[in-house]
N, C-alpha and C positions, 0 to 999 in steps of 0.2 A: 504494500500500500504506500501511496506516495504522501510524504507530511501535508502538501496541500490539502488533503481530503482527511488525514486524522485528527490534527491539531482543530480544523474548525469543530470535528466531531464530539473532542474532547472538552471543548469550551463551551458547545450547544449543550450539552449531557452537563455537564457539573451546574449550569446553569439553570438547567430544567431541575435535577437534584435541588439546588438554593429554592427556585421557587417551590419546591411540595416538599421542604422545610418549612418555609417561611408560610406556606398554608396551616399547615398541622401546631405551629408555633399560633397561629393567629386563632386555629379552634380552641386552642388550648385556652388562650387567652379567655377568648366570649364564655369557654364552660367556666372557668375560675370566676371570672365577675359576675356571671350568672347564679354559680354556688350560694357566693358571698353575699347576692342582692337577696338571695332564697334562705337565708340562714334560720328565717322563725320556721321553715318547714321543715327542717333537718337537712338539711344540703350543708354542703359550704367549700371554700376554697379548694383548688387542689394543692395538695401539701407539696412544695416546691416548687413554683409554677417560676417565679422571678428566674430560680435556676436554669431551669429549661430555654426557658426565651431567652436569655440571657447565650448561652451556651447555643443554644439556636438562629439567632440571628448575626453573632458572630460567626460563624459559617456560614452564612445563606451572604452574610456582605462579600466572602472572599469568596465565593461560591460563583458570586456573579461579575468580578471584576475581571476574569480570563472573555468573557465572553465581551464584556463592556470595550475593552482594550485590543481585541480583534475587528470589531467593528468602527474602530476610533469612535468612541463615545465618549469618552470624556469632555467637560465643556471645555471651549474652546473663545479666545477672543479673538475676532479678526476683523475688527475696524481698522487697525493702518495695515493687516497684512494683505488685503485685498488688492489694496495699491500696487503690492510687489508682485515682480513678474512669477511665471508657475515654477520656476526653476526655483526662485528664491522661496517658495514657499515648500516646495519638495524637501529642499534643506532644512527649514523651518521643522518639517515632518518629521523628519531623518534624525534632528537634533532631540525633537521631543520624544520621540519614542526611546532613544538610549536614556534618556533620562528617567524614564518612568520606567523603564524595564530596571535602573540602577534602584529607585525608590522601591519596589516589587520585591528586588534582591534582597534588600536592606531589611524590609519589614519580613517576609518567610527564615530572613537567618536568625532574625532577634525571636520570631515565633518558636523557631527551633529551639531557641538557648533558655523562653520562658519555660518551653513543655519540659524541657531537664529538670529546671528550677525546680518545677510543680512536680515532675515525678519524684526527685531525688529527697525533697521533702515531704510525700505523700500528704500532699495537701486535698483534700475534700469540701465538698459544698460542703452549707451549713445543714439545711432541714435533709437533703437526699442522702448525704454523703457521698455521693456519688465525684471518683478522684477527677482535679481539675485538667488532668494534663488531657483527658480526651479530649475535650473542647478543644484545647491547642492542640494536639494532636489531628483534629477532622480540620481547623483550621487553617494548619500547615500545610496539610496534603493539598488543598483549596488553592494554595499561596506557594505550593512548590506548582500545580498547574497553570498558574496565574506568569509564576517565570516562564514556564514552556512555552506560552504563547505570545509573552511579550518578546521572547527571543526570536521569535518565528515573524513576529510581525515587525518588528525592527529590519532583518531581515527583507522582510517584503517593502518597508519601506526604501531601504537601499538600493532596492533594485529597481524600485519605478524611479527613482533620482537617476538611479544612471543609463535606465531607458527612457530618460525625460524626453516627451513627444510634443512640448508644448502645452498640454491640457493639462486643467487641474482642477479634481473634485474633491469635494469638502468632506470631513469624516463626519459622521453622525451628531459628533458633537458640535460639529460645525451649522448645522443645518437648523435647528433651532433657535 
């Protein structure tokens, strides 16, 4: 299989992953407040809920930024880059993506050295106990794919710079 066709496959998936996270984090949610609103009938909270979401939405953020950053989604400002010719803004591309792919690096290698931290001191929630280093752990894996693809899409960017054709389209986060 050629990386063209894996790497988008691997950033569509972790990202479809993030979102039926980030739903079941969100049921979780409605039944808890819902428990809590129903306490005189005997209902109530679910016991560790903050943990969960918590634990859950940090995942589902790095879940979704391999996908965000293949599609250049990130916002973007370009009132004076407009002005500049497509070549200069290919550069502009070229520059920003080794930058955010170096930001990327930076944050899955400290997520690395926090999940040690958390394992090495077998740190646990409070109400679940449940140990902290998963969370960093689903986290990292997120954010070691999130380097995959910003490598690949740096990359990609190099190469429309140095097939510069004259044309220049805007990345998604351009277009809003």
């Amino acid at each position: 299989m050629k990386l063209s066709v894996i790497v988008p496959w691997l950033a569509r998936g972790l990202a479809i992953l993030g979102g039926v996270v980030l739903v079941v984090v969100t049921v979780l949610t409605v039944v808890s407040i819902t428990g809590r609103a129903l306490i005189v009938f005997g209902f109530g909270p679910i016991p560790g809920d903050y943990e969960l979401v918590e634990a859950g939405v940090g995942f589902a953020v790095f879940s979704f930024l391999p996908w965000c950053q293949l599609n250049r989604g990130h916002a973007s400002v370009d009132i004076l880059t407009n002005l500049f010719p497509p070549r200069v803004n290919r550069a502009i591309d070229v520059i920003s993506e080794v930058l955010m792919t170096l930001v990327i690096m930076l944050i899955a290698w400290r997520l690395y050295h926090g999940m040690l931290d958390k394992l090495s001191y077998n740190e646990t929630t409070f109400i679940l106990q449940f140990p902290l280093w998963w969370a960093y752990a689903a986290s990292l894996a997120a954010a070691v794919v999130a380097v995959i693809v910003s490598v690949f899409a740096t990359w990609q960017r190099i190469l429309e710079y140095r097939a510069d054709g004259g044309s220049y389209t805007l990345g998604q986060g351009g277009l809003h």
